[in-house]
SERO-4910 file (N, C-alpha, C, O; in steps of 0.05 Angstrom, whole numbers):
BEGIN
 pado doro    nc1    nc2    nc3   cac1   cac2   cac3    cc1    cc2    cc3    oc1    oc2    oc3
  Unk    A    430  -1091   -950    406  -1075   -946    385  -1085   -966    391  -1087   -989
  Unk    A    356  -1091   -955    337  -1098   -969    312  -1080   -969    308  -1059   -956
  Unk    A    297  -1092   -985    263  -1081   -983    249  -1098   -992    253  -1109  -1014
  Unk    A    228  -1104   -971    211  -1121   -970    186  -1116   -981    175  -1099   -967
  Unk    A    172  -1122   -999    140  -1116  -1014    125  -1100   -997    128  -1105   -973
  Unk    A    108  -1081  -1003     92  -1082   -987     66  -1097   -998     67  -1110  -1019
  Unk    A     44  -1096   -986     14  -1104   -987      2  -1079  -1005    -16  -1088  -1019
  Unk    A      5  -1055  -1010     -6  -1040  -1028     20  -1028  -1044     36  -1016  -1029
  Unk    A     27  -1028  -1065     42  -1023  -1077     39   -993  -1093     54   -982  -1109
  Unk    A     17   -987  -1084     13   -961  -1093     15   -932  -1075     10   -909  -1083
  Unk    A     27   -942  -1044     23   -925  -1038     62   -919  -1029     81   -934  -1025
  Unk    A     57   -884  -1029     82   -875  -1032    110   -879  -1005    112   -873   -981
  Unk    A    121   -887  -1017    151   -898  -1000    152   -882   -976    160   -890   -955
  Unk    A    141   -846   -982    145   -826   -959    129   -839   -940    138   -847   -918
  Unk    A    103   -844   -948     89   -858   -925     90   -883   -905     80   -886   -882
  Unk    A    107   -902   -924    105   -921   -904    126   -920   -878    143   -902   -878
  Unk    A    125   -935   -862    131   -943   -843    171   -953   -843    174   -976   -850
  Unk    A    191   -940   -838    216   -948   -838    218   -970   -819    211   -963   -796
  Unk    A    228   -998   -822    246  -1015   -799    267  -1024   -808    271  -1035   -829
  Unk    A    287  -1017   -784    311  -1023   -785    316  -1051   -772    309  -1052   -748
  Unk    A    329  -1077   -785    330  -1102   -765    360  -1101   -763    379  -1090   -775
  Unk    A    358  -1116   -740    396  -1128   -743    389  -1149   -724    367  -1157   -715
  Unk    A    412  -1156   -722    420  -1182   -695    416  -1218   -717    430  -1238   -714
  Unk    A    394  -1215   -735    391  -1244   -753    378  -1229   -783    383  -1206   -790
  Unk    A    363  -1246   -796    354  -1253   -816    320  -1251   -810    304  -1267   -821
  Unk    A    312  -1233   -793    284  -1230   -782    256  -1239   -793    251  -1222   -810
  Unk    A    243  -1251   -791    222  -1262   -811    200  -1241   -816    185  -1241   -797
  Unk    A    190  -1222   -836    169  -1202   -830    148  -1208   -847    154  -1225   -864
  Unk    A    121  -1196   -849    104  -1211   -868     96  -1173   -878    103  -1150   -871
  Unk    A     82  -1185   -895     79  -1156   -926     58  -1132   -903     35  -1137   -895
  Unk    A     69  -1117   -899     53  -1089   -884     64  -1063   -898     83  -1062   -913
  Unk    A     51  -1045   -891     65  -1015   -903     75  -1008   -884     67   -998   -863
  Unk    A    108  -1020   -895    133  -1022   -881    156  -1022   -901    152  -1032   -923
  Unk    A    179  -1013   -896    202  -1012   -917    216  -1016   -901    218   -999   -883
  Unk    A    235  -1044   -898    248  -1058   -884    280  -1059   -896    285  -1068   -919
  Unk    A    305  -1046   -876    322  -1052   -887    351  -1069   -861    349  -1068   -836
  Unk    A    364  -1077   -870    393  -1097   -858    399  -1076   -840    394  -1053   -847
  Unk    A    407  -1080   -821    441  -1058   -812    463  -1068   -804    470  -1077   -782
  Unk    A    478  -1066   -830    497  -1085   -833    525  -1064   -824    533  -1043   -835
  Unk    A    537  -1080   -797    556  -1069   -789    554  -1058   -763    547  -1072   -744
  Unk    A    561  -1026   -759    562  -1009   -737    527  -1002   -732    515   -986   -746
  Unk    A    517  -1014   -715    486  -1011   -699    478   -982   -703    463   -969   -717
  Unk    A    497   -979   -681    493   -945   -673    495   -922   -701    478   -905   -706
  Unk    A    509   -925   -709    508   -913   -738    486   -913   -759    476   -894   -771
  Unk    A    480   -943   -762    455   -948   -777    428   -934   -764    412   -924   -780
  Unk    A    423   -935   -745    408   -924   -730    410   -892   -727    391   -876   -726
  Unk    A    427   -888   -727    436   -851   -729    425   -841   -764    411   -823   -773
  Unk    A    438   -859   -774    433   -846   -806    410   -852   -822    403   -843   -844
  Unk    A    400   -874   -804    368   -885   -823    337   -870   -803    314   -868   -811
  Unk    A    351   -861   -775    330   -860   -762    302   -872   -762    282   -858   -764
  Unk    A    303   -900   -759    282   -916   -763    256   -915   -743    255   -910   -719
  Unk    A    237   -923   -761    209   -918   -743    199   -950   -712    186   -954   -691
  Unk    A    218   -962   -734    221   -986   -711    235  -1004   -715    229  -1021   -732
  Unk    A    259  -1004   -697    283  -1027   -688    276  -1046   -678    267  -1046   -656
  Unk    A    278  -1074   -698    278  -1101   -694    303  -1114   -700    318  -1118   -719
  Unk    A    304  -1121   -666    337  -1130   -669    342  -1149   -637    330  -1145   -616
  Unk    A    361  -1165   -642    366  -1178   -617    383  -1170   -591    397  -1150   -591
  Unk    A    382  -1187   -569    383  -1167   -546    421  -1169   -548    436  -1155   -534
  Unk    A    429  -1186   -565    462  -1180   -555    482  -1166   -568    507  -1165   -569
  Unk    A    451  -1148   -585    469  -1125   -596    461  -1090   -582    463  -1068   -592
  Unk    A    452  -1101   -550    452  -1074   -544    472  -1071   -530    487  -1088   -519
  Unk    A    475  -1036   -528    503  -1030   -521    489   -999   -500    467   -989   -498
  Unk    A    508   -993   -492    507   -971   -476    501   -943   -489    490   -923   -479
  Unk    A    514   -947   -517    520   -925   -539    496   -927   -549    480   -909   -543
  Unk    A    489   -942   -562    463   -949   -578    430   -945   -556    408   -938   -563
  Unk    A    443   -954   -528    412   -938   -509    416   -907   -506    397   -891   -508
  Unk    A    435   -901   -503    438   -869   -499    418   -858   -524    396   -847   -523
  Unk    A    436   -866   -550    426   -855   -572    390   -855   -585    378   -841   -602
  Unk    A    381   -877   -568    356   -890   -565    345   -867   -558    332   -855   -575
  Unk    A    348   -854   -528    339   -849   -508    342   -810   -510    335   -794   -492
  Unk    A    350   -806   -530    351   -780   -548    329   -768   -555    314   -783   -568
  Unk    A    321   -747   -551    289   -739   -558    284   -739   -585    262   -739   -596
  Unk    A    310   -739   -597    294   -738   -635    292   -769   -639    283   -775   -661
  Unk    A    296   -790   -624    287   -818   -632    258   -825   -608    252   -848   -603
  Unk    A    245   -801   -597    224   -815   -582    207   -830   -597    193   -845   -585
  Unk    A    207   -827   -625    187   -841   -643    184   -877   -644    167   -894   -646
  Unk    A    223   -875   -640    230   -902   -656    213   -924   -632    202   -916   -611
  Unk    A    215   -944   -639    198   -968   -622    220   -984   -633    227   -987   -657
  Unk    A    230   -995   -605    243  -1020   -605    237  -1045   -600    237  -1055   -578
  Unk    A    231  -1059   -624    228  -1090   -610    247  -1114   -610    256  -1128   -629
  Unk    A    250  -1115   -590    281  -1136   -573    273  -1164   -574    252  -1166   -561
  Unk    A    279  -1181   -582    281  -1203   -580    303  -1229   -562    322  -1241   -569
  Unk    A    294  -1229   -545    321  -1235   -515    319  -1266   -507    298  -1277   -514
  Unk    A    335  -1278   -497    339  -1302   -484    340  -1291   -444    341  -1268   -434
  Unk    A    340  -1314   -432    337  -1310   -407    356  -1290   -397    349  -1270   -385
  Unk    A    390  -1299   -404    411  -1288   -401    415  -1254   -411    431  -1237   -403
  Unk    A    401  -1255   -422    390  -1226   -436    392  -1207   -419    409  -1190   -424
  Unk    A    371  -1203   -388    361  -1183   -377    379  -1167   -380    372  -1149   -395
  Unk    A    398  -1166   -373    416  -1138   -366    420  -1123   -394    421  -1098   -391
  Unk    A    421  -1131   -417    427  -1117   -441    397  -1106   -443    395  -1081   -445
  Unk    A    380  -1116   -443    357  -1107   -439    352  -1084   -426    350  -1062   -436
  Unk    A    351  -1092   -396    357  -1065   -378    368  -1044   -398    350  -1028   -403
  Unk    A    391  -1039   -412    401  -1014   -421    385  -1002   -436    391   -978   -441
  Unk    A    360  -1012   -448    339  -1001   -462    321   -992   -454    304   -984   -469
  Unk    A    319   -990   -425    292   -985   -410    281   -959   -409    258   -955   -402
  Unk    A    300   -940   -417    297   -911   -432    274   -911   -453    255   -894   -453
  Unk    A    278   -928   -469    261   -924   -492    242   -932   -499    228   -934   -479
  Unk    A    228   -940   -521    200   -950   -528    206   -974   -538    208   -978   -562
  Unk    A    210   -998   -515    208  -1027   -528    191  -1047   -522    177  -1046   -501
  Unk    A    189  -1071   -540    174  -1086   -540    188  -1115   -537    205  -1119   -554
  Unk    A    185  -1132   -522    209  -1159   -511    195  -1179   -519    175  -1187   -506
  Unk    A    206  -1193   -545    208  -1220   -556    219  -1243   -532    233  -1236   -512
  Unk    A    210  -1267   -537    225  -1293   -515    235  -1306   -540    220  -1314   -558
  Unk    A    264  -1308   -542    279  -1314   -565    280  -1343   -559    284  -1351   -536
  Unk    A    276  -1362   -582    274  -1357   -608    247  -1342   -613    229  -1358   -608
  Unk    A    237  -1317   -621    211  -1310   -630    206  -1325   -654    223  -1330   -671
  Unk    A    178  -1336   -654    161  -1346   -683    156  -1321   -703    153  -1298   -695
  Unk    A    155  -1328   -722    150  -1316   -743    120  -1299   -740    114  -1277   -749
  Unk    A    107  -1315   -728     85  -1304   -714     81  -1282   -706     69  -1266   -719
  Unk    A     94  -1276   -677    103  -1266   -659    125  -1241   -669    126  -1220   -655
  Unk    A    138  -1243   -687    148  -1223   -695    125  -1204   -717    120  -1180   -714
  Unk    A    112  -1222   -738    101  -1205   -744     74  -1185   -730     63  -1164   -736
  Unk    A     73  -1206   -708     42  -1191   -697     56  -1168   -680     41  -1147   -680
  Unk    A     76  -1165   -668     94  -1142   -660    101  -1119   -675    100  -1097   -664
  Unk    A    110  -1122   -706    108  -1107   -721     86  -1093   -730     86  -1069   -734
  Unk    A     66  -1108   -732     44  -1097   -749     29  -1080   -725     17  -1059   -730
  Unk    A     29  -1090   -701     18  -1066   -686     46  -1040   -682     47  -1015   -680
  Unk    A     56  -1052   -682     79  -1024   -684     77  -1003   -709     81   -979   -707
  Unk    A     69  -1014   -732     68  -1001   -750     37   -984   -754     35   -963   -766
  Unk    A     11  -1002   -738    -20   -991   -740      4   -966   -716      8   -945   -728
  Unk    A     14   -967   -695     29   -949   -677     29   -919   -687     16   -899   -682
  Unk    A     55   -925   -706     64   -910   -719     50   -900   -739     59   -878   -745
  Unk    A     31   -905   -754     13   -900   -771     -2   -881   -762      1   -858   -771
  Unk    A    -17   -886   -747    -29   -870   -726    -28   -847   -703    -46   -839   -689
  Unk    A      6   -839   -705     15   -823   -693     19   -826   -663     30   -808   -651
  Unk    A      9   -852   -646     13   -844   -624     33   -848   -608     43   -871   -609
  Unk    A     47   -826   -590     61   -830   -586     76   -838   -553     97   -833   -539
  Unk    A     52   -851   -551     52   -876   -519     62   -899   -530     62   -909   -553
  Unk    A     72   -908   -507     88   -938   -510     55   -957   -522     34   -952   -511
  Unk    A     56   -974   -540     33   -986   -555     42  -1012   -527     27  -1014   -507
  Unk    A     53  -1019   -527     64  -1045   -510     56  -1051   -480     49  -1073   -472
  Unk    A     58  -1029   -466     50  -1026   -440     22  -1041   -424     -2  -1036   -426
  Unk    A     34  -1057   -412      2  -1072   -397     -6  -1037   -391      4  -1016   -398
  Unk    A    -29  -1042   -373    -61  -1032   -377    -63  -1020   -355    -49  -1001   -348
  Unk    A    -83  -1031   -341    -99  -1016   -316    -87  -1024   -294    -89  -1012   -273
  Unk    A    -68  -1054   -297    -65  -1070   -269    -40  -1055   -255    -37  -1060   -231
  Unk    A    -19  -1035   -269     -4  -1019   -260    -18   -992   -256    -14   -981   -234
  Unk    A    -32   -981   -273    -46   -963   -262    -57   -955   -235    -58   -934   -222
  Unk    A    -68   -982   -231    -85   -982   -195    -54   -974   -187    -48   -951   -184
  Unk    A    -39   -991   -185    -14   -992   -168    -13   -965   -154    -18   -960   -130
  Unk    A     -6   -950   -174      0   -928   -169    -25   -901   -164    -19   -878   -158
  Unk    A    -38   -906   -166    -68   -894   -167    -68   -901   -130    -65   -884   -113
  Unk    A    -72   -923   -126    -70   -926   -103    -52   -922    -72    -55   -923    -48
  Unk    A    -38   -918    -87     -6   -917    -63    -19   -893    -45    -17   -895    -20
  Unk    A    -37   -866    -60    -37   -848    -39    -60   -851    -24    -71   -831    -14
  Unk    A    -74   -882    -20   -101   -888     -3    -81   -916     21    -93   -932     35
  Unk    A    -59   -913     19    -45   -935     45    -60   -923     65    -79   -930     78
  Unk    A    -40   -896     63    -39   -888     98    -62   -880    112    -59   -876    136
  Unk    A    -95   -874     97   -113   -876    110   -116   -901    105   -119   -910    128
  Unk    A   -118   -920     90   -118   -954     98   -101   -958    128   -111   -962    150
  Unk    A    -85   -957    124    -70   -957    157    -74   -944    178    -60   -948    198
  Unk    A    -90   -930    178    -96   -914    201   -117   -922    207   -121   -922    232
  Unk    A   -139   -933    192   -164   -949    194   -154   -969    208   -161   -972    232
  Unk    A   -135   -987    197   -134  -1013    207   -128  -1012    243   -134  -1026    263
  Unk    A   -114   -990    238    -92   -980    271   -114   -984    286   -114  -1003    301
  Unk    A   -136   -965    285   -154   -958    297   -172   -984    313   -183   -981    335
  Unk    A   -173  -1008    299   -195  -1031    303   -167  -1055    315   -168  -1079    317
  Unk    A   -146  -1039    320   -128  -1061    326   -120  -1056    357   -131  -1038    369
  Unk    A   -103  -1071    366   -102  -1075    408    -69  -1051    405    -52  -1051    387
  Unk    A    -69  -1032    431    -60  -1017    429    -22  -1029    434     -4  -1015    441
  Unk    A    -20  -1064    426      4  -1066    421     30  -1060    403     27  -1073    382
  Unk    A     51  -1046    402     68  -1040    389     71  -1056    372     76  -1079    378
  Unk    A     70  -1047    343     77  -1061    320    117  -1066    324    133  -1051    335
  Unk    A    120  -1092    309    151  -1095    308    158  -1085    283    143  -1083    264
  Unk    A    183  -1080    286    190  -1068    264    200  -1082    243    216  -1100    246
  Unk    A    193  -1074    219    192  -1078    200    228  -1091    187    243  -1073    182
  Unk    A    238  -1113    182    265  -1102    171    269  -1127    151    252  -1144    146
  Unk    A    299  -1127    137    303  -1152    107    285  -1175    120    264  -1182    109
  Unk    A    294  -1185    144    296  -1211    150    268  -1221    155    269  -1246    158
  Unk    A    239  -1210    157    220  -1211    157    212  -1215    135    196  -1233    130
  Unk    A    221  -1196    112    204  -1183     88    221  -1210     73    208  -1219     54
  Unk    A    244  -1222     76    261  -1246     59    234  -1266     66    217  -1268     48
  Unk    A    231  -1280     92    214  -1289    113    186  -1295     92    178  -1317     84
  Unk    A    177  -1268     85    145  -1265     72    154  -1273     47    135  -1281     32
  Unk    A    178  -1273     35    185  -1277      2    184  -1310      6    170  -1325     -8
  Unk    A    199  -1317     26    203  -1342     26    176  -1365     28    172  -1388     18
  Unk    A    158  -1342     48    132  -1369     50    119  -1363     23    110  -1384     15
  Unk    A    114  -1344      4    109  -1344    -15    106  -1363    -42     89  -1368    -59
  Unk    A    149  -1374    -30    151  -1387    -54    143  -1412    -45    134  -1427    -62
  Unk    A    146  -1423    -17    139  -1450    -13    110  -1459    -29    103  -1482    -36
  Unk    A     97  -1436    -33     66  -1452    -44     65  -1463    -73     47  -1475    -85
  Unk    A     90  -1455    -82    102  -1477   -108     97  -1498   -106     82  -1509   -122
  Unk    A    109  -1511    -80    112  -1530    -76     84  -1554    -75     86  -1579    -77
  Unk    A     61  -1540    -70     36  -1555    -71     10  -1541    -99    -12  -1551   -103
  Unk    A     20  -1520   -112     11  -1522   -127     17  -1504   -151     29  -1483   -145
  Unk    A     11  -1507   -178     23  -1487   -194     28  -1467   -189     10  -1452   -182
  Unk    A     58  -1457   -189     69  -1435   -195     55  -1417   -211     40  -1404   -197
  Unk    A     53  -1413   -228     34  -1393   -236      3  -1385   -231     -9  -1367   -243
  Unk    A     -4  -1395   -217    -40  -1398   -208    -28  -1372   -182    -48  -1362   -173
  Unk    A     -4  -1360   -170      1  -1338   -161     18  -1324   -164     28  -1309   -147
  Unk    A     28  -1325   -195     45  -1301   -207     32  -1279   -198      8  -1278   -199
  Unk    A     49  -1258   -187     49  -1232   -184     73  -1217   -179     82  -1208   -158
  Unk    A     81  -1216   -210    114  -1207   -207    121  -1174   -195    142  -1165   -187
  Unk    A     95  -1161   -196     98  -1129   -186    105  -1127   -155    122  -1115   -141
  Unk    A     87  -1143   -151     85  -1146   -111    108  -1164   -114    123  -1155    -97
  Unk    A    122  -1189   -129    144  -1204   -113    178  -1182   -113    194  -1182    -95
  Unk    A    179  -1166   -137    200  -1149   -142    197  -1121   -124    218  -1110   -118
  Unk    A    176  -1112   -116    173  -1101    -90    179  -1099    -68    183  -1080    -53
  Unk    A    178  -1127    -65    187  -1137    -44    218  -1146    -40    227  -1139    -19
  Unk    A    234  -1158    -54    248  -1150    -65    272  -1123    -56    290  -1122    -40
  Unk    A    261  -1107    -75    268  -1080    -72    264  -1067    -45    273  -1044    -41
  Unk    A    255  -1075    -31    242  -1062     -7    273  -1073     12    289  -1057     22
  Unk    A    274  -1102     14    286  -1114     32    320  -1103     23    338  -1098     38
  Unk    A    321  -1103    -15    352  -1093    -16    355  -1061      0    375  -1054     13
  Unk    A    333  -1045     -5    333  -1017      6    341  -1016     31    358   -999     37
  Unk    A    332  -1034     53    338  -1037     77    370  -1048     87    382  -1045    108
  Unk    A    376  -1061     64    399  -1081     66    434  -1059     54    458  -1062     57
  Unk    A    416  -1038     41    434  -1017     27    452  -1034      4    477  -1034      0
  Unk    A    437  -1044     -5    444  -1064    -29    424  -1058    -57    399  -1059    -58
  Unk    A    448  -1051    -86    431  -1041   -113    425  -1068   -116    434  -1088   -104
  Unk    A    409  -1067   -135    393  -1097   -156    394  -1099   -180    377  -1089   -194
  Unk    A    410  -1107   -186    418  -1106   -223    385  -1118   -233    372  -1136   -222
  Unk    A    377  -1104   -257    356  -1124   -278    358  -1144   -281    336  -1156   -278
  Unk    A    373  -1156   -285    381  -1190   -285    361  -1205   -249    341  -1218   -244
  Unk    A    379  -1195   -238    370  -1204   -203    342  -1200   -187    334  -1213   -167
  Unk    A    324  -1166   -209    298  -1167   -206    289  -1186   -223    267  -1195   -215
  Unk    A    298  -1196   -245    276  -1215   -262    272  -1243   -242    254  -1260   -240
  Unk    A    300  -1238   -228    304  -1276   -220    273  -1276   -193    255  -1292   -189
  Unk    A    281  -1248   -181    267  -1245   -158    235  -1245   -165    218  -1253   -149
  Unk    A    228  -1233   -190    202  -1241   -196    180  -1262   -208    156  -1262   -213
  Unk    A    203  -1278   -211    186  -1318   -205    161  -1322   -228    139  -1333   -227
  Unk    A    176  -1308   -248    169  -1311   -279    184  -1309   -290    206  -1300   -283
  Unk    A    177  -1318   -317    204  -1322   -347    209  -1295   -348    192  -1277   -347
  Unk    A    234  -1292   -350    254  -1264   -360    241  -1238   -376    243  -1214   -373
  Unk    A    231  -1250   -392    210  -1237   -418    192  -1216   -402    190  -1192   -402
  Unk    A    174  -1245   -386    150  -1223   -375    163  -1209   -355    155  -1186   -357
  Unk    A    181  -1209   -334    191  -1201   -317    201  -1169   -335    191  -1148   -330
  Unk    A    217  -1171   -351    233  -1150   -359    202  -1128   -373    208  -1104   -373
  Unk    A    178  -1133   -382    159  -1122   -381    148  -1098   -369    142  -1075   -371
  Unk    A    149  -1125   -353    140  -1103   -319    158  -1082   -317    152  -1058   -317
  Unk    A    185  -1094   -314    202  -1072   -308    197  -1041   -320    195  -1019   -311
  Unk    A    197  -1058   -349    195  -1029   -360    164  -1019   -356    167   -996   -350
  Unk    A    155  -1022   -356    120  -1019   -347    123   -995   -315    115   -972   -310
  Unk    A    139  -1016   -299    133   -998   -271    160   -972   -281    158   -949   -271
  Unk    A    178   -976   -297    198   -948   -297    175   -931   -315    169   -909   -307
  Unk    A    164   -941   -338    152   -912   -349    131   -908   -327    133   -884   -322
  Unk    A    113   -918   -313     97   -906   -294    110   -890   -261     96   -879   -244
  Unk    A    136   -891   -260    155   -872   -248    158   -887   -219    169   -878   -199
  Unk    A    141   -916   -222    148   -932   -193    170   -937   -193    183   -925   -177
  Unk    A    183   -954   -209    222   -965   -205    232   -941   -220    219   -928   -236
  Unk    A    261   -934   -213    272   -915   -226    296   -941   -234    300   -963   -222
  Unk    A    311   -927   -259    333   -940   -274    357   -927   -269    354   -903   -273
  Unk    A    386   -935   -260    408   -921   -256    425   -940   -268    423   -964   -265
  Unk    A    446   -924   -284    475   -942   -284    493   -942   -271    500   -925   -255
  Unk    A    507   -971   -277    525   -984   -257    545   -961   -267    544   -953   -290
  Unk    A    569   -948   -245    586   -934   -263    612   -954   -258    635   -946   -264
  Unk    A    606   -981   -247    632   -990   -254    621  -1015   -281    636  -1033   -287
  Unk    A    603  -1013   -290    596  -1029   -310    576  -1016   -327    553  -1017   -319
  Unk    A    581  -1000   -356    566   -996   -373    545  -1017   -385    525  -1010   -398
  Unk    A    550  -1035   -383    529  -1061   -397    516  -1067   -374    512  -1091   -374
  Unk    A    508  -1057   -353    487  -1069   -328    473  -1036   -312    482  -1013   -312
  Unk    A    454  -1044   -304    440  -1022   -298    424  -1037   -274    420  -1061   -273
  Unk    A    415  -1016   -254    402  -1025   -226    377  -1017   -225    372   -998   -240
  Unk    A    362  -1023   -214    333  -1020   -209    321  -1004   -183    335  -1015   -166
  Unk    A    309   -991   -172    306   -974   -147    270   -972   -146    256   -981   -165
  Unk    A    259   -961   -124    229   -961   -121    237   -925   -116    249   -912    -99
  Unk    A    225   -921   -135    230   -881   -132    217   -882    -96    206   -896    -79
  Unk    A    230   -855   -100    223   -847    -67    184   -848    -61    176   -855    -39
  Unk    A    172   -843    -74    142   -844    -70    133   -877    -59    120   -885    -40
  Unk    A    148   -892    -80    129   -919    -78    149   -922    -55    139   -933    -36
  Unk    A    171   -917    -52    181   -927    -25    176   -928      5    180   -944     24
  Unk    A    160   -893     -2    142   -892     23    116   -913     20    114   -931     37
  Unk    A     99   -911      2     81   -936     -3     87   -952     11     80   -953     35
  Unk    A    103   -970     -2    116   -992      8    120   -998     39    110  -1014     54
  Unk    A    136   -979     42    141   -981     66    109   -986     86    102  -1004    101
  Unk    A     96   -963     77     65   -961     97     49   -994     89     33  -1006    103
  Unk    A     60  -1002     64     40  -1026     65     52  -1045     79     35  -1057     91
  Unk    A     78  -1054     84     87  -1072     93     87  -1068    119     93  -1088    133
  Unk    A     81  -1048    131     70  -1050    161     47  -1057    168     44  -1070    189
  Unk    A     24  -1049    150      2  -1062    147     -4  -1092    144    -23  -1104    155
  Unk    A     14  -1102    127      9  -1135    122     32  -1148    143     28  -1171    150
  Unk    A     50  -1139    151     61  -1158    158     62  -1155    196     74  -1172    210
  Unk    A     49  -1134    205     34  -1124    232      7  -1123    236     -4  -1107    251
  Unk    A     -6  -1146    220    -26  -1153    216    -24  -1175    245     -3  -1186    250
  Unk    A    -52  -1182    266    -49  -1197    294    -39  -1224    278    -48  -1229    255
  Unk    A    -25  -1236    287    -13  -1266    286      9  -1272    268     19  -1294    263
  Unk    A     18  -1238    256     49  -1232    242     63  -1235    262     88  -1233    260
***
């Protein structure tokens, strides 16, 4: 167990900022912060230091240690995870709580600019995820309850032929021409991992098939990191819901709560019963 300098040495220990690291030898730079090891049992160290923010790597999460996370006397703590690709699913078990996802190896950089807004965070009392993209999930959901007059508009200006119905093998179909445009030009120039894991989700819902975290990251056709983001982004905004596997405590599944499902559903009749679908 250590302590790291702070930048004002005058101000009192009650005040600053507790972090607890584990998983390495974490690189941190001088903030009003009191930084200590947790050497040994995770869950314990965490129970008895109640830290203001957990910096630690992803292959020391456990099932025990998210529960305990996910506890209302630790809503404070902020977790920042530091993960490799293989990661997602230990990840997933954190999706309860207030974290922030490193792409391991993190730079020294990168860890500290994580901390130090965790700590202006905590300093400041607030007690929203600091981490959370912005407005571009917001519309998401802001919007879901303007489909079905969107669709009824469209109904209206369209030929009074029966739409087909909607099912996996279409919605795989729309995933698939999607990804062909890789093929002629950067992949990223149409990242849109919300709409690709949607989709996604839509087609396992139909198929009566769960989606482990691991299997939404793959399905959303970005690095693990940003993918597992989102995730947590669309669960605190109450679009994906989080369930555990009960034949596997270290994996957890992903779902479109019942709201965005109806969404979903109304948009994908819309785009994909659009004339010349």
């Amino acid at each position: 167990m250590h302590d790291y300098p702070t930048s004002n040495p005058n101000v009192s220990a009650s005040l600053q900022t507790l972090m607890l690291t584990a998983g390495r030898d974490f690189p941190v730079t001088e903030s009003l912060v009191r930084t200590r090891s947790a050497d040994g049992n995770l869950v314990e160290a965490v129970r008895t230091q109640q830290p203001d923010i957990l910096l630690m790597t992803a292959s020391l999460s456990s099932p025990e240690l998210a529960a305990l996370l996910a506890d209302r006397r630790y809503a404070h703590t902020l977790v920042i995870v530091e993960a490799r690709d293989q990661d997602a699913d230990l990840v997933g078990l954190l999706l309860g709580c207030r974290i922030h996802i490193l792409q391991a190896p993190a730079s020294a950089h990168d860890i500290a600019a994580a901390v130090n807004d965790a700590v202006r965070s905590v300093s400041a009392g607030d007690a929203t995820n600091p981490f959370s993209p912005d407005d571009r999930i917001a519309a998401l959901k802001r919007d879901a309850d303007r489909v079905a007059a969107a669709i009824a508009e469209l109904a209206a200006g369209q030929s009074q032929e029966a739409p087909r119905a909607i099912d996996p093998s279409r919605i795989r179909a729309h995933i698939k021409a999607r990804r062909l445009r890789d093929r002629f030009f950067p992949a990223d120039l149409f990242a849109d991992p919300a709409w690709d894991m949607l989709l996604d989700l839509s087609a396992a819902r139909m198929e009566g098939r769960r989606v482990s975290v691991s299997s939404l990251c793959i399905a959303a056709a970005v690095p693990t990191t940003t993918a597992l983001r989102w995730i947590k982004t669309l669960v605190d905004r109450d679009l994906f819901v989080r369930d555990s596997d009960p034949d596997d405590a270290r994996r957890a599944f992903i779902a479109m709560a019942p709201a965005t499902a109806n969404a979903m559903g109304a948009c994908l009749e819309a785009v994909l019963n659009q004339p010349g679908q």
